[in-house]
C-alpha positions in Angstrom: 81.7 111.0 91.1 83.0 111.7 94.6 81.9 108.7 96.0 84.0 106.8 92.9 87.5 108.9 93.6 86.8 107.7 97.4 86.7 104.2 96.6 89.2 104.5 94.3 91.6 106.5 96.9 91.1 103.7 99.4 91.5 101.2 96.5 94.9 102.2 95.6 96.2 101.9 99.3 94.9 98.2 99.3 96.5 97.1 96.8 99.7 99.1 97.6 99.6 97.6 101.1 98.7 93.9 99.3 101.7 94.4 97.0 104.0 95.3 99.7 103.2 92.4 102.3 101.9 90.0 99.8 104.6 89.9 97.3 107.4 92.2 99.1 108.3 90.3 102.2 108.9 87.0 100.2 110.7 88.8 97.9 113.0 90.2 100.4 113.3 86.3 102.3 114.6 85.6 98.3 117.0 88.4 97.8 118.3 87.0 101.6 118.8 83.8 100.3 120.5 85.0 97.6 122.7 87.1 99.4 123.4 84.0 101.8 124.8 82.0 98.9 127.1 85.2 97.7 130.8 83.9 97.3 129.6 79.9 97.0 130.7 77.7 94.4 133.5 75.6 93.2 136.7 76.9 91.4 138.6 74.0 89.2 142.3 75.0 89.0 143.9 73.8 85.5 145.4 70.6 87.1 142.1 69.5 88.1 141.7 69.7 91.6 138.7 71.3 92.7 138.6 74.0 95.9 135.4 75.0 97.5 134.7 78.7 98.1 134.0 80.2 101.4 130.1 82.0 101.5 131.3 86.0 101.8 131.0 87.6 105.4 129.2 91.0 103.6 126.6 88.5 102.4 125.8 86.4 105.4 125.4 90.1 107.2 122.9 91.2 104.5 121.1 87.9 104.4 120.5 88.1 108.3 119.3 91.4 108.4 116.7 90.9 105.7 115.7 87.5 107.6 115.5 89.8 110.7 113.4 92.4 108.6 111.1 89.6 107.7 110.8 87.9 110.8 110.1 91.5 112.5 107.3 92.3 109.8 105.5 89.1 110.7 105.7 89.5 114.1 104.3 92.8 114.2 101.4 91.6 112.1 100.4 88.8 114.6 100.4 91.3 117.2 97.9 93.4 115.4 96.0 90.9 114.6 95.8 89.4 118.5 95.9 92.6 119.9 93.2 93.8 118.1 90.8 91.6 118.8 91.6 92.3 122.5 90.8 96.0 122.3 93.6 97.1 122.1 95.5 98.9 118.7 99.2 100.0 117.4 99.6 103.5 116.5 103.0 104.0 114.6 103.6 108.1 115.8 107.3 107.9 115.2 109.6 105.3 114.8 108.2 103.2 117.7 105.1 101.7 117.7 103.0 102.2 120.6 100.0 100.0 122.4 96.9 102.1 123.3 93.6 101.2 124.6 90.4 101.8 122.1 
């Protein structure tokens, strides 16, 4: 029975970390898209003539800070990925992740 919570411990982490990376990033790339669009469209005035709006300044700010997020994310997965097969690991003690030797 121990051996089964074990698995199921290191189970649950998977698919947290799966869930996060796998459907969370694109997620966040959407909700920047959306954001980018914020304030977009086309207002008809009664006579007829038709004015485009301007895309929101708050929105273009949120869209490229989840685009940075995103890009960031992917970046420091590469790097794990290369690094580690070079010997080398990241170890996240604090908010900066730091390069060690194995």
């Amino acid at each position: 029975m121990e051996q089964f919570l074990a698995a199921l411990d290191g189970s649950w982490r998977v698919l947290a970390i799966g869930m996060l990376l796998g459907a969370g990033l694109p997620a966040v790339f959407a909700l920047g898209l959306r954001a980018l669009s914020w304030g977009t469209g086309h207002d008809v005035a009664p006579d007829g003539t038709v004015a485009v709006v301007r895309p929101h300044p708050l929105g273009r700010v949120v869209a490229y800070l989840m685009f940075t997020f995103v890009v960031l994310a992917v970046l420091v997965g590469i790097t794990y990925i290369a690094l580690h097969g070079l010997g080398w690991t990241i170890t996240f003690n604090g908010a900066v992740p730091v390069l060690t030797h194995k």
